[in-house]
C-alpha positions as CSV (number, residue, x, y, z in Angstrom):
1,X,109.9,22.3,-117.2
2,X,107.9,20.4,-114.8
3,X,105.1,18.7,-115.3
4,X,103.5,20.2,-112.4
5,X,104.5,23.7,-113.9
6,X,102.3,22.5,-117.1
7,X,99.2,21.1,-115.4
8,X,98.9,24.8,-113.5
9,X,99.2,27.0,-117.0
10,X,96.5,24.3,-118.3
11,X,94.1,25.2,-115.7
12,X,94.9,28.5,-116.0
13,X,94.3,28.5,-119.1
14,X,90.8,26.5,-118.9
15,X,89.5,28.8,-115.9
16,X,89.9,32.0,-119.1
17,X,88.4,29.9,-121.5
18,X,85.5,28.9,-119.1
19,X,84.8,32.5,-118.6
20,X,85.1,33.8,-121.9
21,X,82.5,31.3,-123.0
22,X,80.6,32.4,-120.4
23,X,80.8,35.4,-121.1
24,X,80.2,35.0,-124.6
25,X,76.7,32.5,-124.4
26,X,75.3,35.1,-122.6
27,X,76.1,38.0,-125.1
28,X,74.7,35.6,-127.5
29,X,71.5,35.2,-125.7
30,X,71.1,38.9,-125.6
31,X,71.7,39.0,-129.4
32,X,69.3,36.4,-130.1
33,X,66.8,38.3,-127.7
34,X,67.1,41.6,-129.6
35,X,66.6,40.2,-132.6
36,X,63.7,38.3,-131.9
37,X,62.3,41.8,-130.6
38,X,63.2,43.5,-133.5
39,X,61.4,40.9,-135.7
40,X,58.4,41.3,-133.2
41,X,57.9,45.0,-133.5
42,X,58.9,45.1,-137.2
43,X,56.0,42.5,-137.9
44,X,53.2,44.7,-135.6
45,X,54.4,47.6,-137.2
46,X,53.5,46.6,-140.7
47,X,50.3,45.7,-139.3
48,X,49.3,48.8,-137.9
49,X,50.5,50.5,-141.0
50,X,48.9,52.7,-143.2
51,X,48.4,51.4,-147.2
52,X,49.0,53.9,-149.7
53,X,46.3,53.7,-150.8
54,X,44.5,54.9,-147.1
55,X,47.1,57.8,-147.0
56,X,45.7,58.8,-150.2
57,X,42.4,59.0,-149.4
58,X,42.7,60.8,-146.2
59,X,44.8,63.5,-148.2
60,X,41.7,63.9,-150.7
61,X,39.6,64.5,-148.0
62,X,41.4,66.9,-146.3
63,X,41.8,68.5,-149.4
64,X,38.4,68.6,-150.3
65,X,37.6,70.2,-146.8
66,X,39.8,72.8,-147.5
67,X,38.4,73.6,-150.9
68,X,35.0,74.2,-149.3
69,X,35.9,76.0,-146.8
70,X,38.3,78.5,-148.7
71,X,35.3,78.5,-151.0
72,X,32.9,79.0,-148.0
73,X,34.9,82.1,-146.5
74,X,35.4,83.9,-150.3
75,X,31.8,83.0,-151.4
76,X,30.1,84.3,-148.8
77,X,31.6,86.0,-146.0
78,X,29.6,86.4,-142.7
79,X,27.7,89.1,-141.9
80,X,29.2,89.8,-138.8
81,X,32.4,90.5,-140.3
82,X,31.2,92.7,-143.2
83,X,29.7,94.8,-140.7
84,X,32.9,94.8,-138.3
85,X,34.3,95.4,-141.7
86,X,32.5,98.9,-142.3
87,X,33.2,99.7,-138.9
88,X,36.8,99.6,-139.2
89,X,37.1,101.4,-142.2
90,X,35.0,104.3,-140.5
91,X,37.2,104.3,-137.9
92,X,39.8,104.4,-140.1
93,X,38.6,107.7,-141.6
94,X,37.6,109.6,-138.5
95,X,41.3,108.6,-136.8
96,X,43.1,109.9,-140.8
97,X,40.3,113.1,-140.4
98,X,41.1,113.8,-136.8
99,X,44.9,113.7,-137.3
100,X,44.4,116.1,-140.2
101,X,42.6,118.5,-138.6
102,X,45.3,117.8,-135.7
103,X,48.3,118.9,-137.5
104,X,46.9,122.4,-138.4
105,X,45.9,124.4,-135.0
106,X,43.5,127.4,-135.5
107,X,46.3,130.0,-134.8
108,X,48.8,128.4,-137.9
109,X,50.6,126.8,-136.1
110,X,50.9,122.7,-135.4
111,X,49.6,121.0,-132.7
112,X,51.3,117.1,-132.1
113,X,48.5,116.4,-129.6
114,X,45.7,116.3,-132.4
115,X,43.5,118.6,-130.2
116,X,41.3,115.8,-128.8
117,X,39.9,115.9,-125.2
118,X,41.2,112.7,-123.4
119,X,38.7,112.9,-120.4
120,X,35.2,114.5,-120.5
121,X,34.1,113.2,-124.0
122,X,33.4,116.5,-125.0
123,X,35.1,116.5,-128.5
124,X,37.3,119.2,-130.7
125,X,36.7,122.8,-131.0
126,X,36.0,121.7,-134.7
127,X,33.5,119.1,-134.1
128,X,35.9,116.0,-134.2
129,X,35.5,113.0,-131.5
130,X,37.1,112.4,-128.1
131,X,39.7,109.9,-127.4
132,X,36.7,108.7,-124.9
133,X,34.5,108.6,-127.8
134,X,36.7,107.0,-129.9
135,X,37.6,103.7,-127.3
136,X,34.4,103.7,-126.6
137,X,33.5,102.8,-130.5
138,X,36.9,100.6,-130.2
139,X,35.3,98.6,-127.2
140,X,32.2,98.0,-129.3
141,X,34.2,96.9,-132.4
142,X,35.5,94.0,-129.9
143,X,32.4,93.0,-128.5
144,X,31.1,92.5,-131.4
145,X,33.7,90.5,-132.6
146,X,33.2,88.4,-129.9
C-alpha cells in the first residue's frame, strides 16, 4: 500500500468526521435551545397557575350561585310564567275538548277533521273554537312570552 493511498483515505476520512461534527454541534444547539424553552414556559406557566386553594373558592361560588338561583326559580316563580302557565293548560283543555267533540259527528258517525272552521273564525256547530281562534290565542301565548 502506498503511502499516498493512505494519506487520501485519511482525508477522507477527516472530511466525514468534520461533517458529522458539524452536523452534530448544531443538533446540539437545537437541543440546548428546546430545552431552555421548555424550562422558560414551564417556569411562566407555574406562575400564571391557579392554587388550589383559588380553584376552590371559585367552585364555592359558583356553587353558591346556583343554590340561589335554583332556590330563586322554585321559591318564587315569576308571574309571567304562572300566568303563561294557566294559559297553556286552558289551551290544553279546549284542544283535548275540541278533539272530543271531533271524534263523534252529529249524524254517529266520526269525523277525523274535528269539525273546526279553518278560515272565517266562525267556530263549531257545537259552540267549540276555530282553528283561527285558536292561533290567534297561540300567537298571544308567544308574545307574551316574549
Amino acid at each position: 500500500m502506498s503511502l499516498d493511498g493512505l494519506r487520501a483515505w485519511i482525508g477522507e476520512v477527516e472530511r466525514k468526521l468534520a461533517a458529522r461534527t458539524r452536523v452534530f454541534l448544531v443538533l446540539a444547539a437545537i437541543a440546548v435551545g428546546g430545552a431552555g424553552a421548555a424550562v422558560y414556559l414551564a417556569l411562566e406557566a407555574g406562575d400564571d397557575a391557579a392554587s388550589k386553594d383559588e380553584v376552590q373558592r371559585v367552585s364555592d361560588e359558583l356553587q353558591g350561585q346556583i343554590e340561589s338561583t335554583g332556590a330563586a326559580t322554585t321559591g318564587s316563580p315569576d308571574p309571567r310564567v304562572t300566568q303563561l302557565e294557566a294559559e297553556l293548560d286552558a289551551l290544553k283543555a279546549r284542544v283535548e275538548g275540541l278533539r272530543g267533540e271531533g271524534k263523534t259527528a252529529p249524524n254517529g258517525g266520526t269525523s277525523e277533521g274535528g269539525g273546526a272552521s279553518t278560515e272565517g273564525g266562525v267556530g263549531t256547530p257545537n259552540g267549540g273554537a276555530s282553528a283561527a281562534e285558536l292561533k290567534e290565542l297561540a300567537e298571544k301565548a308567544r308574545g307574551q312570552s316574549k
